[in-house]
C-alpha positions as CSV (number, residue, x, y, z in Angstrom):
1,X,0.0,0.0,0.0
2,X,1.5,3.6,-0.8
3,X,0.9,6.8,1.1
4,X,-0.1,9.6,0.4
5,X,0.1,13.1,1.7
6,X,-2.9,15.3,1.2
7,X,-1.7,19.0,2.1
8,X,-4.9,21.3,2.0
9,X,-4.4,25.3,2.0
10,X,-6.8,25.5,5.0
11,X,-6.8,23.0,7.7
12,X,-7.3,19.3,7.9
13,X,-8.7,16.9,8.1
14,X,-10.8,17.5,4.6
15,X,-13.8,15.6,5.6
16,X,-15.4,17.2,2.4
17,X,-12.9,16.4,0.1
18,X,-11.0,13.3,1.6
19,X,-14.0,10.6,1.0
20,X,-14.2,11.6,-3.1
21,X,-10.4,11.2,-3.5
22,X,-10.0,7.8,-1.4
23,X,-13.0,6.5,-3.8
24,X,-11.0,7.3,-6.9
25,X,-7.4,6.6,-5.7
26,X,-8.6,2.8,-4.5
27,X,-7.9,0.9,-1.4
28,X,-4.3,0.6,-2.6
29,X,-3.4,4.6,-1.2
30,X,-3.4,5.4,2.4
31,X,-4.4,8.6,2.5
32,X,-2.3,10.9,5.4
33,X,-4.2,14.8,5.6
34,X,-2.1,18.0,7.0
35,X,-3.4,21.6,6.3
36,X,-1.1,24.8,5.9
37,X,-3.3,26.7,8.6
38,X,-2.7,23.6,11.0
39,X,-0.5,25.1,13.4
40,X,-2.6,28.8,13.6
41,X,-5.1,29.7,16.1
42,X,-7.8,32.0,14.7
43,X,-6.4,35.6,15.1
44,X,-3.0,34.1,13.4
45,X,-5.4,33.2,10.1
46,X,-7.1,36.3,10.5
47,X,-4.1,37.9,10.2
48,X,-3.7,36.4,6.7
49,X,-6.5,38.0,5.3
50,X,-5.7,40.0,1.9
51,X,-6.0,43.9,1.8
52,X,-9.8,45.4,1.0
53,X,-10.1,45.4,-2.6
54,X,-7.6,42.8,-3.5
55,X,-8.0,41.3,-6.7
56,X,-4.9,39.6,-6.5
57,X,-3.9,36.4,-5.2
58,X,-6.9,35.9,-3.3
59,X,-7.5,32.4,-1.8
60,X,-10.4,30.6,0.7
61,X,-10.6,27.3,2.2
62,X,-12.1,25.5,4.7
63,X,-11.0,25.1,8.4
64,X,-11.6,22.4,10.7
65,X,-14.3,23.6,12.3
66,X,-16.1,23.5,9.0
67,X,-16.0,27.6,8.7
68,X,-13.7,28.9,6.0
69,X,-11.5,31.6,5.6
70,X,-9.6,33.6,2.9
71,X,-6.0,34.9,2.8
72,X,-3.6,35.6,0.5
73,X,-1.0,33.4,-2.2
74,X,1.8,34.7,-0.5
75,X,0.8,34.4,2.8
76,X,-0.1,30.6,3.0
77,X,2.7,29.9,1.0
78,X,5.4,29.0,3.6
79,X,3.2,27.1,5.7
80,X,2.0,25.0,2.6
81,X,6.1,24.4,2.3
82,X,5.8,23.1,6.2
83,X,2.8,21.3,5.6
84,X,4.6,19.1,2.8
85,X,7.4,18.9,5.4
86,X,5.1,17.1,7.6
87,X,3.5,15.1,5.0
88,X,6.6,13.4,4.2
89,X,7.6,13.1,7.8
90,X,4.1,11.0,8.1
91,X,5.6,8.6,5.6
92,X,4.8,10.1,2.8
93,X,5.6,8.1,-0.8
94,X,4.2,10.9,-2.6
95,X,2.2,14.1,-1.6
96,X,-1.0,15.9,-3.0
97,X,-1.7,19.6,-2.6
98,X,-5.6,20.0,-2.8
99,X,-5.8,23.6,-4.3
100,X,-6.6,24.8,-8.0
101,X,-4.4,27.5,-7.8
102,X,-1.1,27.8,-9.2
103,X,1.7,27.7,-6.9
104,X,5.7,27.6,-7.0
105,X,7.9,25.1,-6.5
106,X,8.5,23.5,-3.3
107,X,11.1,21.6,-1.8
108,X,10.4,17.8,-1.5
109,X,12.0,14.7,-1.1
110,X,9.2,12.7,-2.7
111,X,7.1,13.5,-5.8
112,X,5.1,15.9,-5.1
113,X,1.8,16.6,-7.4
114,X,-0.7,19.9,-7.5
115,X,-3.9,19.3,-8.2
116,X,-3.8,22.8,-10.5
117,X,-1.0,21.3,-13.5
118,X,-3.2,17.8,-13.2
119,X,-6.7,19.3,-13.7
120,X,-5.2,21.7,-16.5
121,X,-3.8,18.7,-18.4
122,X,-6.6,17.3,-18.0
123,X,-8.9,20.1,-19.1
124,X,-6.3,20.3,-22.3
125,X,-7.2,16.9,-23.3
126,X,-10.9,17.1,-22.8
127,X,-11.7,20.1,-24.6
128,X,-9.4,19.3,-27.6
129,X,-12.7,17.4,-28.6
130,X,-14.4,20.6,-28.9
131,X,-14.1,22.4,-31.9
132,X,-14.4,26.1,-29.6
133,X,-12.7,25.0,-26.4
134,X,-15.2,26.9,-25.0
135,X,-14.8,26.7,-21.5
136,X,-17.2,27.9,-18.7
137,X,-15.9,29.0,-15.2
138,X,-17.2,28.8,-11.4
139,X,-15.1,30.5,-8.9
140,X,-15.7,30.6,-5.1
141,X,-15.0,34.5,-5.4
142,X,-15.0,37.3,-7.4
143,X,-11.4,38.1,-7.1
144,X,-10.4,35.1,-8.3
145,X,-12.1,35.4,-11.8
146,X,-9.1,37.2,-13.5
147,X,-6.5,34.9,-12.1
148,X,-9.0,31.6,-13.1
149,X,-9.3,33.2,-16.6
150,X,-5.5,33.8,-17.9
151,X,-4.7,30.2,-16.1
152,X,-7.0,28.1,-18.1
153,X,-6.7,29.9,-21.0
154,X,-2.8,29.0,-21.0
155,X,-1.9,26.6,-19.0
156,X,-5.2,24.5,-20.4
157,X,-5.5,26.5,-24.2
158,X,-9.6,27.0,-23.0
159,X,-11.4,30.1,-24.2
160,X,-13.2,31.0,-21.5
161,X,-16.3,32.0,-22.2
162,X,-18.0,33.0,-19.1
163,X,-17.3,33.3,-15.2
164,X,-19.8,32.8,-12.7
165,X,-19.1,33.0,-8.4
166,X,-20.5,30.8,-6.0
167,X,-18.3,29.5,-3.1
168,X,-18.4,25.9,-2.0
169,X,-17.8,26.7,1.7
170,X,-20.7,29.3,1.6
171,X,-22.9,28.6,-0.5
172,X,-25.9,26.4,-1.2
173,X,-25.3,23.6,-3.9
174,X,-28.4,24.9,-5.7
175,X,-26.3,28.2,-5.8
176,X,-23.5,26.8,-7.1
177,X,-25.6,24.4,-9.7
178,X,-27.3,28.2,-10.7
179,X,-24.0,29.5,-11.4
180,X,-23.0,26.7,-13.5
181,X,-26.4,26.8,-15.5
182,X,-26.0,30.2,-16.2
183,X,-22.9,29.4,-18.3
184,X,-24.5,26.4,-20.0
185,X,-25.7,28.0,-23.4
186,X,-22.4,29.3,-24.0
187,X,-19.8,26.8,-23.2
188,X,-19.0,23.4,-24.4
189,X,-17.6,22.7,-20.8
190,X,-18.0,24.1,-17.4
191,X,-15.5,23.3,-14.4
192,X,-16.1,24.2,-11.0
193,X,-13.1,25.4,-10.2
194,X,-11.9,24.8,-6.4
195,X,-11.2,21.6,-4.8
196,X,-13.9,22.7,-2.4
197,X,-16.3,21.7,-5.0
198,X,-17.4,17.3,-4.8
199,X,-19.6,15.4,-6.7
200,X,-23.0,16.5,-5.5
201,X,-22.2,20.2,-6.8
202,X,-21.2,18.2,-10.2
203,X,-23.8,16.2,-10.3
204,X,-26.3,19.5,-9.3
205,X,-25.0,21.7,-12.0
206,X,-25.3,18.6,-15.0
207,X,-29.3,18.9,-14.0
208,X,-29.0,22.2,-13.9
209,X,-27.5,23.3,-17.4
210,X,-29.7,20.2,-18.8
211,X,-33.0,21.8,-17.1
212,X,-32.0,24.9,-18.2
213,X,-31.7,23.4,-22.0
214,X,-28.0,23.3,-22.6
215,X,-27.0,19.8,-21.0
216,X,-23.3,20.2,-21.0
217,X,-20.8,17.8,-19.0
218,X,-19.8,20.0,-15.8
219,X,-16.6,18.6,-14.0
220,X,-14.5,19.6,-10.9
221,X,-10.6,20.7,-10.6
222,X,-11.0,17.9,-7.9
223,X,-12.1,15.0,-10.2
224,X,-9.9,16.0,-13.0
225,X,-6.5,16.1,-11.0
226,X,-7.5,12.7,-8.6
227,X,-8.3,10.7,-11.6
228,X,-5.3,11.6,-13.3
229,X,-3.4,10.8,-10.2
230,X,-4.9,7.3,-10.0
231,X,-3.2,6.2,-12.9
232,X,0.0,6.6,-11.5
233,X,-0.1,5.8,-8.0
């Protein structure tokens, strides 16, 4: 049986996201969980929080508590480099990071994946059946949009063509299945685009954009990078 590290932005364990990826990875993986925001009390996290009007490296995520909280790229970044320190400390044989976002490199002993470059190769691949690449985008909030934009339209060759905002973390999943809908007509593909998002906001938004008489597939950043991930571990 390998190990792997799942290193979550927020704060584990990710009792939301954990169950989806054990199902897809197979009894084979043991999964071990540590967050970034582990070690913080609350008015350490708070301290995190980006500047009002940011529109910049913006991030949320989900603490153990099941509240969430956003903060900033930079910020989180060293404690996400601690968190993998950990993981592999747990006995690690590879390590995860949870998070669509794009981040640097790390340092690492073991391989260590993102599920960001994953779900974009991913993304690549599926909409090269589409003559458009048209590509629909949910975002927990509205200052990631611009950032979600420019990264899958290069790192995944999409063209986006249309953002919505609704937050897994606080949100309804009718909310977030609206959102998606409201894409529909215009995209050949609509990705949900935070880890935060699992299969019953998937599943939601397929009704959705069918009900609302464009059924096309809607997938999540999770899905795409854990799937991809299965084939190797």
């Amino acid at each position: 049986m390998s190990t792997l590290a799942v290193i979550t932005i927020g704060q584990a364990p990710r009792v939301d996201v954990t169950p989806e990826l054990a199902a897809i990875l197979g009894e084979g993986v043991r999964l071990v969980e540590h967050g970034a925001l582990d070690p913080l009390d609350a008015g350490a996290i708070a301290a995190l929080a980006p500047p009002a009007g940011a529109t910049e490296g913006v991030l949320t995520s989900r603490l153990r508590d099941g509240s969430h909280a956003v903060f900033t790229h930079a910020g989180v970044e060293p404690l996400l480099a601690d968190a993998i320190a950990r993981g592999e400390a747990d006995g690690a044989d590879a390590t995860l990071i949870i998070c669509g976002s794009h981040f640097p490199e790390f340092p690492h002993a073991r391989p260590l994946f993102t599920l960001e470059p994953l779900a974009c190769a991913a993304m690549r691949g599926l909409l090269s059946g589409f003559p458009g690449r048209r590509l629909g985008v949910v975002a927990p909030l509205a200052e990631q949009v611009d950032e979600a934009v420019v990264r899958w339209r290069d790192r995944a060759g999409a063209q986006v063509s249309g953002t919505a905002v609704a937050s897994p973390y606080t949100d309804s999943v009718q909310a977030i299945a609206h959102a998606a809908a409201s894409l529909a007509a215009s995209s050949d593909l609509v990705v949900l685009d935070c880890a935060g998002y699992g299969r019953e906001a998937a599943s939601a938004a397929r009704r959705a954009c069918a009900e609302s008489g464009s059924p096309v597939p809607v997938v999540t950043v999770r899905t795409l990078g854990a799937h991809v991930l299965a084939s190797l571990l």
